[in-house]
N, C-alpha and C positions, 0 to 999 in steps of 0.2 A: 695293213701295211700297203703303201701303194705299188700296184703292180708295174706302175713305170716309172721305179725309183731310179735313181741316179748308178746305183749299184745293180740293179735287175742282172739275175742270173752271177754275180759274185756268192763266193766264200769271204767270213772275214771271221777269225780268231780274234778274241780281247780277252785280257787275264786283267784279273782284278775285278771282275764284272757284277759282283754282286754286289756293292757297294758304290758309292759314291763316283768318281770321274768315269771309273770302268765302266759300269751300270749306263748310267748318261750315255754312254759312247754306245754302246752294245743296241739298247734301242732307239740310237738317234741311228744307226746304219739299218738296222730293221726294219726302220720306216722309209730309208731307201731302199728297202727291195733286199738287201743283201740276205743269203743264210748265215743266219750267224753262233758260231761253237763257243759259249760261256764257259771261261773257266776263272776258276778262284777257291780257297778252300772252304768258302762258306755255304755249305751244302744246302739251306734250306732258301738261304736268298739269291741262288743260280737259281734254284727248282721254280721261286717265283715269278723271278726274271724271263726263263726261260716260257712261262705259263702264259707270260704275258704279252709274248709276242705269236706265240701260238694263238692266242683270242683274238688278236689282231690281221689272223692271218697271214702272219711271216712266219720262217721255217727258223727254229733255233735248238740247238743241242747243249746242254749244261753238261760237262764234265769238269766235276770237283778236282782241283789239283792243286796240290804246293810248289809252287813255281824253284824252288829253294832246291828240290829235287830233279837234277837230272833225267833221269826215267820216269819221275812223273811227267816232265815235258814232254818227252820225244814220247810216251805212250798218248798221250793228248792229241798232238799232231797226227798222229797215226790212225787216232779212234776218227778225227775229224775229216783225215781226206778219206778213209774208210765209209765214212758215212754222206759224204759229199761231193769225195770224187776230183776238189780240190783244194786249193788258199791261194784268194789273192790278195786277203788283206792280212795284216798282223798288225794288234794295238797292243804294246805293254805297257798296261796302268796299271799292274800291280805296283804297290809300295808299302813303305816304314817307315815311322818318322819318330824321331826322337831328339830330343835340343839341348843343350847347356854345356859350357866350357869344356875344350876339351882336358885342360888340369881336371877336372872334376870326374871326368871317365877315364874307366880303364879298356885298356886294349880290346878285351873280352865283349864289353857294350858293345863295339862297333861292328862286328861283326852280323849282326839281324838285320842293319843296313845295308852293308856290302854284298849280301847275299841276296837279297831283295830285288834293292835298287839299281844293283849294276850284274853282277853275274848272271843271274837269273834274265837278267835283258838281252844276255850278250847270248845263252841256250838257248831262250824260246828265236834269237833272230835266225843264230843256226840251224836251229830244227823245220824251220817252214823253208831254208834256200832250198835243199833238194827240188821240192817240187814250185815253186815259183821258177827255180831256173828253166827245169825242164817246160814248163809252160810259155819261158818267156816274156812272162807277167806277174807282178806283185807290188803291193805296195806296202812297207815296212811304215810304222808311223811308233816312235816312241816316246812315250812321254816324262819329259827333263822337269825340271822348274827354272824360276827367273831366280833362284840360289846358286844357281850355275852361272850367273852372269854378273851378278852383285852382292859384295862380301854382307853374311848378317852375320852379324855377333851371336854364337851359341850353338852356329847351326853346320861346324866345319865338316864335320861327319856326313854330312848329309847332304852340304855342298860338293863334297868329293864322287859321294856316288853320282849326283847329278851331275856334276860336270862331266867325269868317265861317262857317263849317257854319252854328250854333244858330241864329245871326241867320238868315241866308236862309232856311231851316227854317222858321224862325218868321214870319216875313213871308209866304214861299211858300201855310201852311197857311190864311192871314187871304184871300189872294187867291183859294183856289180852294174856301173853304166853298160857296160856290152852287153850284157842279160836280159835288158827291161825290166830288170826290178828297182823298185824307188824308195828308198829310204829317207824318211822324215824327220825332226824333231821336234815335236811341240814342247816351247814353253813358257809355262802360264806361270803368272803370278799366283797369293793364294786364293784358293779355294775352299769355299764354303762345304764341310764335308765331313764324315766320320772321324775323319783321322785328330781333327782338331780338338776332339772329347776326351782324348785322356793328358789334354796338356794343359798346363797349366798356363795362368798370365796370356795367353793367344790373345792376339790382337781384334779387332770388331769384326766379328762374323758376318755382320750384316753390310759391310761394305766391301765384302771379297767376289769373287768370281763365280758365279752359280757352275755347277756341274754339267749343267746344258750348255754353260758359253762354250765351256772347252770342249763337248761333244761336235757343237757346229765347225768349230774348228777343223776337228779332226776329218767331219766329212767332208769339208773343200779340201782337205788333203786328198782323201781317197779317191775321188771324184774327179780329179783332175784329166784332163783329155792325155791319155798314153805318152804324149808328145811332150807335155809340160813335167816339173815335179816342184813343188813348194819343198823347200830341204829343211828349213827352217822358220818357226814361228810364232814369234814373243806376243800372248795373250795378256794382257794387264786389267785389272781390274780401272775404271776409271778416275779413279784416286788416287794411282801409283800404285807405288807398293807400299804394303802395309807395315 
């Protein structure tokens, strides 16, 4: 990891890290410099992620967690400033995804979504204000989709969480200008990634977003000089959208 990364001497949280955008994101910030606290519920691909930037010579801490759970977050945030002392970034890439008419589901389906993609976004942002306030410093970066910006057929569930992201996003960042903390929103088109394995009919994988573009994304968010803040940030594959 380079020792005069762009982050040198940061904290940065990312949920969802063992997989796919999360993953991407967790050691594209390791390679600037940042320590970074893994979390996600997949225990053995935090363990690798985390091994792998240890070999690299970045400092990183995996702790396993279901975002879905309250006190699993706020015990998360706690283990990490505990063991680091602070947070200045926060990435939530955890996600769920699930598609097709909403006649076709019941009330009960939606539910693994809204829990996911939007409550769980809106705890982990509360659980790291404490101490980014008290610092002065932080920078919030969540991650939305371009479903929150353009209606797809199939996917209204899923556009609801996302767009609940941009709002609260948007709101969050109006609340904590006096603070110095910075709230972001990325959002990408699709990307090529686990999640698209248990769907059906998914559009061409090989024309989507690699996992790295939206990593790089995220660090010009992070990175940005105190002074500026990028709030918002539509990543598109170069085809449009899929």
């Amino acid at each position: 990891m380079s020792a005069g990364g762009a982050l040198q001497g940061q904290v940065a949280i990312v949920t969802g890290a063992g997989r796919g955008i999360g993953h991407a994101i967790a050691m594209a910030l390791a390679r600037e410099a940042a320590a970074v606290v893994l979390a996600a519920r997949t225990r053995q691909e935090l363990a690798a992620a985390a091994a792998a930037i240890r070999e690299s010579g970045g400092r990183a801490l995996a702790i396993p967690t279901d975002v879905a759970q309250d006190g699993a977050v706020e015990a998360m945030v706690e283990q990490a400033i505990a063991e680091f002392g602070r947070v200045d970034v926060l990435v939530t890439a955890a996600g769920a995804a699930s598609f097709g008419p909403v006649m076709g589901t019941k009330p009960s389906d939606w539910d693994p979504l809204l829990a996911v993609n939007l409550r769980a976004v809106m705890v982990c942002c509360r659980a790291v204000l404490p101490m980014m306030i008290r610092q002065r410093r932080g920078t919030i970066i969540n991650i939305a989709s371009v479903a929150a910006q353009r209606p797809i057929a199939g996917a209204a569930v899923y556009t609801a969480t996302k767009a609940g992201v941009v709002g609260f996003s948007r709101v969050l960042a109006e609340e904590l200008r006096a603070d110095g903390v910075r709230v972001g929103v990325l959002v990408p088109g699709a990307v090529d990634t686990p999640l698209w394995d248990t769907i059906g009919n998914a559009p061409d994988r090989s024309r989507m977003l690699r996992p790295e573009d939206v990593a790089r994304a995220a660090v010009l968010i992070a990175s940005l000089p105190p002074g500026a803040s990028l709030e918002e940030l539509t990543l598109l594959p170069s085809g449009g959208i899929l």
